[in-house]
C-alpha positions in Angstrom: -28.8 -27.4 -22.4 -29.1 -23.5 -21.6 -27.0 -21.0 -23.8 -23.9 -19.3 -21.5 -24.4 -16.0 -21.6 -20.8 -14.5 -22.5 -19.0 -12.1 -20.9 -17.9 -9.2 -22.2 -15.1 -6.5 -21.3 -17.2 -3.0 -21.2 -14.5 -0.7 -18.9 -11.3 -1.1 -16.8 -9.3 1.5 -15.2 -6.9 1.6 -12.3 -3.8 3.8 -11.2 -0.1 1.8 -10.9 3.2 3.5 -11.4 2.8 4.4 -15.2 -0.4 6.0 -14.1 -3.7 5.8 -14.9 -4.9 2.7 -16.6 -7.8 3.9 -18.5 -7.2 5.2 -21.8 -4.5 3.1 -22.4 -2.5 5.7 -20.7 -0.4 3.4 -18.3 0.6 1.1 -21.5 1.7 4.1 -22.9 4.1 5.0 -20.6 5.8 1.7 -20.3 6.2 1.8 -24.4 7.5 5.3 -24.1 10.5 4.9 -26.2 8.8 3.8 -28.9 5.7 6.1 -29.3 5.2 9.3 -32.0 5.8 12.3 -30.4 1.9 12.9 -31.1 1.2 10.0 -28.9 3.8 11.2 -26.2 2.5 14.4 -26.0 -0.8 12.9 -25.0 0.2 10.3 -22.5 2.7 13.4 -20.9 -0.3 15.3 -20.8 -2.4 12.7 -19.0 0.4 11.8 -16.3 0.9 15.5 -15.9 -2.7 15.4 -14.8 -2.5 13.1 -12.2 0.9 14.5 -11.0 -0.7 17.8 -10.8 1.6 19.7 -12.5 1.6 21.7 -15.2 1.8 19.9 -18.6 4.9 21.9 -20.5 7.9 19.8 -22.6 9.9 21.4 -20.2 8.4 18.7 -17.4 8.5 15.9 -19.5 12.0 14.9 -18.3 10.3 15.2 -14.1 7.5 12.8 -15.6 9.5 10.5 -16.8 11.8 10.0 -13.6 9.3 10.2 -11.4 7.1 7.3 -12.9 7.7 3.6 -13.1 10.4 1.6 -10.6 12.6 4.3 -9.2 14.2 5.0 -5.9 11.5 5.1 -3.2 10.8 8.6 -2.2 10.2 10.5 0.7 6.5 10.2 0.7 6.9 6.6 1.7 9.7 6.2 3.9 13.5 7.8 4.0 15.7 4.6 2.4 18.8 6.3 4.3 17.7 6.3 7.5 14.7 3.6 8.7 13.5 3.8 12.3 13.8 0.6 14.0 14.1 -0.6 17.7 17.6 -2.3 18.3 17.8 -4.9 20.9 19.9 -2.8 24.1 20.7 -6.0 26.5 22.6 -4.2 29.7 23.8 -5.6 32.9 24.3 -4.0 36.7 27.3 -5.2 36.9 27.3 -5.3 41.0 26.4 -1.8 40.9 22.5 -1.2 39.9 21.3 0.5 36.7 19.9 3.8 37.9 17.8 6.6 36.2 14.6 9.0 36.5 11.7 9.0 34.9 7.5 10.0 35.1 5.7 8.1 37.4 2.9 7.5 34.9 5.4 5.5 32.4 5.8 2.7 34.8 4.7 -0.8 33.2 1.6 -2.3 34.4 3.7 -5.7 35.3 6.9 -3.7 37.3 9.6 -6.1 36.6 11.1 -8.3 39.4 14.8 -6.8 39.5 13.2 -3.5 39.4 13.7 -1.3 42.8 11.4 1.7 42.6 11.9 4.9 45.0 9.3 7.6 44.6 10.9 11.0 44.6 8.2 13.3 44.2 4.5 13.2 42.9 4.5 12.9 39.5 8.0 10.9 39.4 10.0 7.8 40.7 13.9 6.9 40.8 14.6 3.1 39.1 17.4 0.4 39.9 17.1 -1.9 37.8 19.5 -4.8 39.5 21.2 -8.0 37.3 20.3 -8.3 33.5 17.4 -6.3 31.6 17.1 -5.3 27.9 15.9 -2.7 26.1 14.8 -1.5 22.7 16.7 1.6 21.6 15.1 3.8 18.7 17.6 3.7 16.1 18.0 4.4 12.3 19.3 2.1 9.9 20.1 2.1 5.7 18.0 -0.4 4.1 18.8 -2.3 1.3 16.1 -2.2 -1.0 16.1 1.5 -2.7 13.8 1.0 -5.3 10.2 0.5 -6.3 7.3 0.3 -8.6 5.5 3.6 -7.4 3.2 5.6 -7.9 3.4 9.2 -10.1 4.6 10.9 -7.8 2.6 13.8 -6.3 -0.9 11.3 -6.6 -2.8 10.7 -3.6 -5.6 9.1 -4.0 -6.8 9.6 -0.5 -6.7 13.3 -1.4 -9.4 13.2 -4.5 -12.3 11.7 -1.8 -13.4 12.0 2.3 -11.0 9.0 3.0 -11.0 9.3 6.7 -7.7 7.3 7.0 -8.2 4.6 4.5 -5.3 2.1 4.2 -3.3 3.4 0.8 -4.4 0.1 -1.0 -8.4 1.0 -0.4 -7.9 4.6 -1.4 -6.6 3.1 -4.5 -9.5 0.9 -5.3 -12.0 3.6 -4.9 -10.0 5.7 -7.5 -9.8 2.2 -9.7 -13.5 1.6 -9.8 -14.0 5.3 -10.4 -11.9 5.2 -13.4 -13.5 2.7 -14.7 -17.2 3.2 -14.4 -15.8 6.5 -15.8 -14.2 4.6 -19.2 -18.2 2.5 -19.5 -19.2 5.8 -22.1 -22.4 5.8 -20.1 -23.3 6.7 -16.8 -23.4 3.6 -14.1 -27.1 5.0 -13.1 -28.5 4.0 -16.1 -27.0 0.7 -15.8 -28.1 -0.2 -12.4 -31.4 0.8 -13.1 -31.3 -1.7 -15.4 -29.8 -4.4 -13.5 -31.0 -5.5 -10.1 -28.5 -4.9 -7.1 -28.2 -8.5 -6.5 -27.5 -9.3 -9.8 -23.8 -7.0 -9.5 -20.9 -9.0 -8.1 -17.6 -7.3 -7.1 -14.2 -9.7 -6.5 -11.3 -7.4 -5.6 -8.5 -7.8 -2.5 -5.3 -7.7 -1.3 -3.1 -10.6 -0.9 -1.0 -9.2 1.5 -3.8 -7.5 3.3 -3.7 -3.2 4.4 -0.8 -3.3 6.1 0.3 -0.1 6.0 0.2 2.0 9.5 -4.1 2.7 8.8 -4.8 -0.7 8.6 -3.1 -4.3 9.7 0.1 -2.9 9.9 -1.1 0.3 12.1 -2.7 -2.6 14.6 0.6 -4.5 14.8 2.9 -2.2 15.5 0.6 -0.2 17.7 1.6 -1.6 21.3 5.0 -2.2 20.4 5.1 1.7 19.6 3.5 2.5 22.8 0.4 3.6 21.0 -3.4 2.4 21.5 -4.9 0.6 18.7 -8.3 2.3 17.3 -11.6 0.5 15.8 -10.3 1.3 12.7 -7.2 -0.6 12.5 -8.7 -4.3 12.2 -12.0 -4.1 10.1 -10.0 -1.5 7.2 -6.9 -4.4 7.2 -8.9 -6.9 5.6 -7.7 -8.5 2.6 -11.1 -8.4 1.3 -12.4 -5.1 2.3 -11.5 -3.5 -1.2 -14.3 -5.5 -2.6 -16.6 -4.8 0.8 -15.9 -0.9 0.2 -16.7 -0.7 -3.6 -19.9 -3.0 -3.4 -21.5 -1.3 -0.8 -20.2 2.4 -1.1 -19.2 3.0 -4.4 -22.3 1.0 -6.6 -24.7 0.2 -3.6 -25.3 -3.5 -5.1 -26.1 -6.1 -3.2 -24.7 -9.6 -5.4 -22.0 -11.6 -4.0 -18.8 -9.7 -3.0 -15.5 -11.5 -1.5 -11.8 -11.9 -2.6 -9.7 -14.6 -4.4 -6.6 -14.2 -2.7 -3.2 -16.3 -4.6 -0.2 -13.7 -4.6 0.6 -12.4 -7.7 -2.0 -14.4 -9.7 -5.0 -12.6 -7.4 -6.4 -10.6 -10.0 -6.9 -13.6 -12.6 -8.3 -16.1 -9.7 -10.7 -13.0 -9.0 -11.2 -12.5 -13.1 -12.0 -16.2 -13.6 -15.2 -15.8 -10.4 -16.8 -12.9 -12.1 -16.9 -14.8 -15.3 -18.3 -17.9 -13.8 -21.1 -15.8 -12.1 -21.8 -14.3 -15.5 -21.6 -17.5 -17.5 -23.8 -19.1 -14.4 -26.6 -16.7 -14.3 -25.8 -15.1 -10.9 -24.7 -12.1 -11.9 -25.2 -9.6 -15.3 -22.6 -7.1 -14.1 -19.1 -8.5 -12.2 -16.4 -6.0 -11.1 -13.2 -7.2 -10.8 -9.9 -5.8 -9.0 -6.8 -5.9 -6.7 -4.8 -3.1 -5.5 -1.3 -4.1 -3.5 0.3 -1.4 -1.2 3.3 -2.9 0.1 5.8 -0.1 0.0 6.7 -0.3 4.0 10.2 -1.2 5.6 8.1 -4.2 6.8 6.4 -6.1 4.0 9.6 -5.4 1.9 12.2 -6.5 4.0 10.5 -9.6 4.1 10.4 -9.8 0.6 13.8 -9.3 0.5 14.6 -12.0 3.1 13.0 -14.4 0.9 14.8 -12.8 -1.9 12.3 -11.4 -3.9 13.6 -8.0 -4.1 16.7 -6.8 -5.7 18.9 -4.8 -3.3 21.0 -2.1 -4.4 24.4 -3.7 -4.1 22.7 -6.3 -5.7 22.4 -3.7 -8.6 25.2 -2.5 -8.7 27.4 -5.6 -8.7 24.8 -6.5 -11.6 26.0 -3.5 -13.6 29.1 -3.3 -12.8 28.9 -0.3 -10.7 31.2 1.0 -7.6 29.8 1.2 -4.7 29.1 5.3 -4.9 27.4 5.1 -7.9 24.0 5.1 -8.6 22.1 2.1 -10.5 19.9 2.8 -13.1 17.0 1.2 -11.3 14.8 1.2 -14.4 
């Protein structure tokens, strides 16, 4: 029987809400309490970096609420007041619904109970007779106020030519930069010691891109009288942040795909990179996952199924009136 080859942790890296993996400096920041100052003055240093602001003690308080599980800030969506479509059911009531409007916003499919009068070239007068509904653009308060983010003032998408990558891609390229930056060598001189089809990458999303320049932009699309582009479907795929990396980030050419199990992604991913190193198929396997799920849609239905904490939820947990603010850490 053959010897296994083993393998062997050479780099990791990654950005998540404490900030940048590499370096230990994420760690660092979730253990914050308990670190020397010396030690504190680095990792404030390193999240200032990222941040892009300047690092001064005087900032050190803004690092630290503006990392970790927080309230969910602008930059994603405004928790105060989310745009929805609320269900508008109306009735004639004998006399006919009547209004205006631009000839070239008539459905395809004109309605049955619709009565349509043209008043001039460019538009038309409506009666809508008997029952019709509509949506009405509306804003709501939603529940859930708070979320692993993260630093705030990083965009990945900014640091490369992302041309509208979905938020969870743009963090996979930063990812797999980090890391082939943590190696201590340059990833040339491994790859031109390892063949391209000998380098496997495993890395996805379970939940897919769903944000609005990926799944979630296709989806919602039509039903926001938009027109879906070429770009929605293909950069939605769960396993495109494997896809992206191996082909445009290390050029390889060894197996690439996605283990996709919800939370436990990243180890079922982990566990096919060692087995292609252990078989023989591979010398070099780079593993990843990157989740971007901070949209009024893929939380609330987290927080139908109860997965999220709301913030009554929170405040009734500690004690709190209804005015005051939970300490969501």
């Amino acid at each position: 029987m053959g010897r296994q080859r083993l393998p062997v942790i050479v780099g990791f890296g990654g950005i998540n809400a404490a900030g940048r993996a590499s370096g230990h400096h994420a760690y660092a920041r979730m253990v914050w309490s308990a670190l020397p100052e010396s030690a504190r003055s680095s990792t404030r240093a390193a999240l200032a970096t990222v941040m892009g602001i300047e690092n001064q003690p005087a900032r050190e308080r803004y690092i630290l609420d503006h990392t970790l599980v927080r309230r969910i800030e602008d930059q994603h969506f405004d928790v105060d007041a989310v745009a929805w479509n609320q269900r508008l059911p109306t009735h004639s009531n004998g006399e006919p619904i009547s209004f205006s409007m631009e000839r070239k916003y008539l459905p395809d499919v004109v309605p049955p109970t619709w009565e349509i009068t043209g008043t001039s070239v460019t538009h038309v007068q409506v009666k809508i007779h008997g029952e019709q509904d509509f949506l009405l653009p509306s804003l709501r308060e939603f529940e859930v106020k708070s979320a692993g983010q993260l630093p705030r003032g990083f965009e990945p998408g900014r640091l490369y030519p992302s041309r509208n990558h979905p938020r969870g891609l743009q963090m996979t390229v930063y990812a797999a930069s980090d890391a082939l930056g943590s190696l201590g060598m340059d990833w040339e001189d491994i790859s031109a010691r390892v063949a391209p089809d000998q380098v496997s990458v495993y890395a996805g999303s379970a939940m897919g891109q769903l944000d609005p320049a990926g799944t979630g932009g296709m989806l919602k699309a039509r039903y926001n009288g938009q027109r879906i582009t070429s770009k929605f479907c293909p950069l939605g795929f769960a396993e495109m942040p494997a896809d992206f990396i191996n082909a445009y980030v290390l050029g390889s050419l060894g197996t690439t795909g996605a283990s996709l199990g919800a939370c436990a992604s990243f180890l079922y991913n982990l566990r096919l990179g060692i087995d292609d190193i252990r078989s023989g198929r591979s010398r070099v396997a780079f593993i990843g996952a990157a989740e971007a799920p901070i949209t009024p849609e893929v939380m609330e239905g987290y927080s139908a199924m109860g997965a999220l904490a709301t913030e009554k939820g929170l405040q009734k947990l500690d004690g709190l009136a209804p005015h005051q603010v939970p300490d969501f850490s």
